[in-house]
Steps between C-alpha positions, in 0.01 A plus 500: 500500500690792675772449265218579181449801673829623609551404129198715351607834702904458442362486055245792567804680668722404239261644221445842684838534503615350152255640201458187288232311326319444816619150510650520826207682614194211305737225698521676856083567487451161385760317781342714755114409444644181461672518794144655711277187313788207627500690807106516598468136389434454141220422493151661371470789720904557471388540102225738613698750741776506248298569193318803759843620574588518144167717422560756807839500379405617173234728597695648756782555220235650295414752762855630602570580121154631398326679787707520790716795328206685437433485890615801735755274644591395130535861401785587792665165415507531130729724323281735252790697344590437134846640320349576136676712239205782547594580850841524397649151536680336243738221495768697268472902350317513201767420220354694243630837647809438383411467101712775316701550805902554407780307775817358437622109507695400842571180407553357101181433329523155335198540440408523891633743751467733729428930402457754704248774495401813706736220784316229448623175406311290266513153392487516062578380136564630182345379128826307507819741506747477740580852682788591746463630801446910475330455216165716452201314472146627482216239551298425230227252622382358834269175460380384889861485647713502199681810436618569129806743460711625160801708464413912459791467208250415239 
């Protein structure tokens, strides 16, 4: 009976600190109220206490995700900052400011490679060419993260 328990808390541990399907975490809550049922007797009121447990469990779950942040104490412990692209946070610049912009290839384009313009390196292709380094290239087209360049020799 202390074993089902020891065994319930080492899975729950396990599944805060491994993200999986939540089977380690469905077997650990099921060996441990297991465990607390073998351990008051089995019987009836063993059946009773655990299925209580279970329901202030859940409730008590319920709470700490749904009010308790909302609480003054919630509110100090809960972080209330977000990083969105309006107050100036982005996970990469903007890759459309560089549409029409001239730079010349650093490494060979075949068809990817590496340009630089106004010093910065970016990551590109062509339509298909190959170009040699110090070639000229002005990009053409930027679609999300792709970055389109062609020779300024046509």
């Amino acid at each position: 009976m202390i074993g089902l328990i020891v065994s319930g808390i080492i899975l729950l541990l396990i599944e805060m600190m491994i993200p999986g399907f939540g089977i380690f975490g469905l077997t650990g809550l099921l060996l441990f109220l297991w465990g607390i049922y073998d351990w008051m007797g089995g019987g009836p009121m063993a059946l009773i206490m655990v299925t209580v447990l279970s329901v202030i469990g859940v409730l008590l779950l319920w709470w700490i995700v749904s009010i308790f942040p909302k609480t003054r104490l919630g509110e100090r412990l809960t972080l209330r900052l977000q990083s969105t692209k309006e107050k100036g946070y982005a996970s990469h610049p903007d890759p459309n400011r560089w549409l029409g912009k001239i730079g010349e290839a650093k490494t060979v384009l075949r068809p990817a490679g590496t340009i630089v313009v106004e010093g910065t390196f970016l990551d590109v292709v062509t339509d298909g060419e190959f170009y040699e380094p110090g070639t000229e290239v002005k990009i053409i087209s930027v679609t999300g993260g792709r970055i389109v360049v062609r020779t300024t020799n046509r």
